[in-house]
C-alpha positions in Angstrom: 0.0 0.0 0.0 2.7 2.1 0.9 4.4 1.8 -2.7 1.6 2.4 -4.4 0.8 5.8 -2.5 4.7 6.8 -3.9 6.6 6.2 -0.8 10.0 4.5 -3.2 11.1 3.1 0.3 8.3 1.2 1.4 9.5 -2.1 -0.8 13.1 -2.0 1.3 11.9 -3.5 4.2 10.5 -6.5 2.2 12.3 -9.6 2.1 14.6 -10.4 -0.8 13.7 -13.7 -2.5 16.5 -16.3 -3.8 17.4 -17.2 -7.2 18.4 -20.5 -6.1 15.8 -21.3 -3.7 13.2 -19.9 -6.5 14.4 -22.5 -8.9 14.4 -25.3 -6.4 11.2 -24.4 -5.4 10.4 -24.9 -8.9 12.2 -27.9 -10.0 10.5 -29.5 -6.7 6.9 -28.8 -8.1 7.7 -30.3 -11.5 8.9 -33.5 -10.0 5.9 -34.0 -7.3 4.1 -33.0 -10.4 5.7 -36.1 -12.3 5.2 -38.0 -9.4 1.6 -37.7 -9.4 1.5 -38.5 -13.4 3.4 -41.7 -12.8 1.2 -42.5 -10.1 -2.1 -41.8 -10.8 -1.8 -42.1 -14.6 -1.6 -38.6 -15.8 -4.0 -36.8 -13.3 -2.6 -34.9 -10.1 -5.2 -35.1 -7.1 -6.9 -31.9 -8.4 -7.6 -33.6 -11.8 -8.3 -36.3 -10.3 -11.4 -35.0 -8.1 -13.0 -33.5 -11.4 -12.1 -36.8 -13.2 -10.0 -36.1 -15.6 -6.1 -36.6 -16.5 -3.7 -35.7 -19.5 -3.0 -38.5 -22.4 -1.2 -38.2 -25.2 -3.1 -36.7 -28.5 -2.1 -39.4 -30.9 -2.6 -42.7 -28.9 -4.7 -41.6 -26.2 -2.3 -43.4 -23.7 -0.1 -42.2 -20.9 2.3 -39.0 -21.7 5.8 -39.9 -20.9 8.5 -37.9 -18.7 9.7 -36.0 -22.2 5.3 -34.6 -22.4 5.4 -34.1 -18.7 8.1 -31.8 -18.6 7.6 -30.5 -22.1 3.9 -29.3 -20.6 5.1 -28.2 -17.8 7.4 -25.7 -18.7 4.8 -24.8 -20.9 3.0 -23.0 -18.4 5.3 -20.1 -18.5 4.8 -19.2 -21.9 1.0 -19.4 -21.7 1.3 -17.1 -18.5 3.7 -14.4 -20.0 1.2 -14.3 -23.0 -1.2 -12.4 -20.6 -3.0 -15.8 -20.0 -3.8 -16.2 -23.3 -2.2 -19.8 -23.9 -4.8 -21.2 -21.7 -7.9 -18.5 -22.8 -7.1 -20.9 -26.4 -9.4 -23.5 -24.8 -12.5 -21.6 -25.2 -11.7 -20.6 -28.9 -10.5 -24.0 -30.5 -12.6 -27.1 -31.2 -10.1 -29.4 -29.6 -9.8 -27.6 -26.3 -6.5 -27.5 -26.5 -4.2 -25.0 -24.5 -0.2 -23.8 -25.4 1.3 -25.8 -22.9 -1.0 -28.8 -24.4 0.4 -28.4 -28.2 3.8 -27.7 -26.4 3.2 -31.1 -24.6 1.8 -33.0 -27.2 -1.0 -33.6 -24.9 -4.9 -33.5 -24.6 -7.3 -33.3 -21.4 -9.9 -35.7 -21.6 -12.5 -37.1 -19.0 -11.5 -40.2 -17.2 -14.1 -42.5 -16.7 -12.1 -44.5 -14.6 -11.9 -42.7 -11.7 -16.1 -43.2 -10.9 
């Protein structure tokens, strides 16, 4: 509040954040992240409680470790693009997203998990 009223000094007192524990933080999310896939068969626990998971586009089977990370680190792209990479699901037939095409991947429902 105080930076936005045009006090430059108010951000000092703020702690300074880590490159290196940034990019751990980070590279820990993607593995968990794997973990889950490899688990669960391409759903985290979120996807999961709406039934759904991530397959690949061509077979319809399980993405492998290149997909996982490949979607991912898609994600940044589709946020830097002011959020548009994932706003592409409402305009394309195949409800697709950037980090999906990135990926290789597709979202379907999972009938399984019922």
């Amino acid at each position: 509040m105080m930076a936005m009223s045009g006090n430059a000094h108010a951000l000092d007192t703020q702690p300074q954040t880590s490159l290196k524990w940034e990019l751990l933080f980070e590279l820990s999310v993607l593995v968990v992240t794997m973990l889950f896939w490899k688990r669960w068969r391409g759903a985290t626990p979120g996807k999961k409680f709406v039934h759904i998971k991530i397959v690949d586009v061509l077979t319809l089977g399980d993405i492998d470790n290149r997909q996982a990370i490949t979607r991912s680190l898609g994600y940044i792209p589709s946020t830097f693009l002011l959020g548009i990479g994932f706003l592409m699901v409402a305009f394309r037939k195949d409800k697709r997203s950037l980090h999906d095409m990135l990926g290789g991947t597709i979202v379907i429902y999972d009938e399984d998990s019922e």
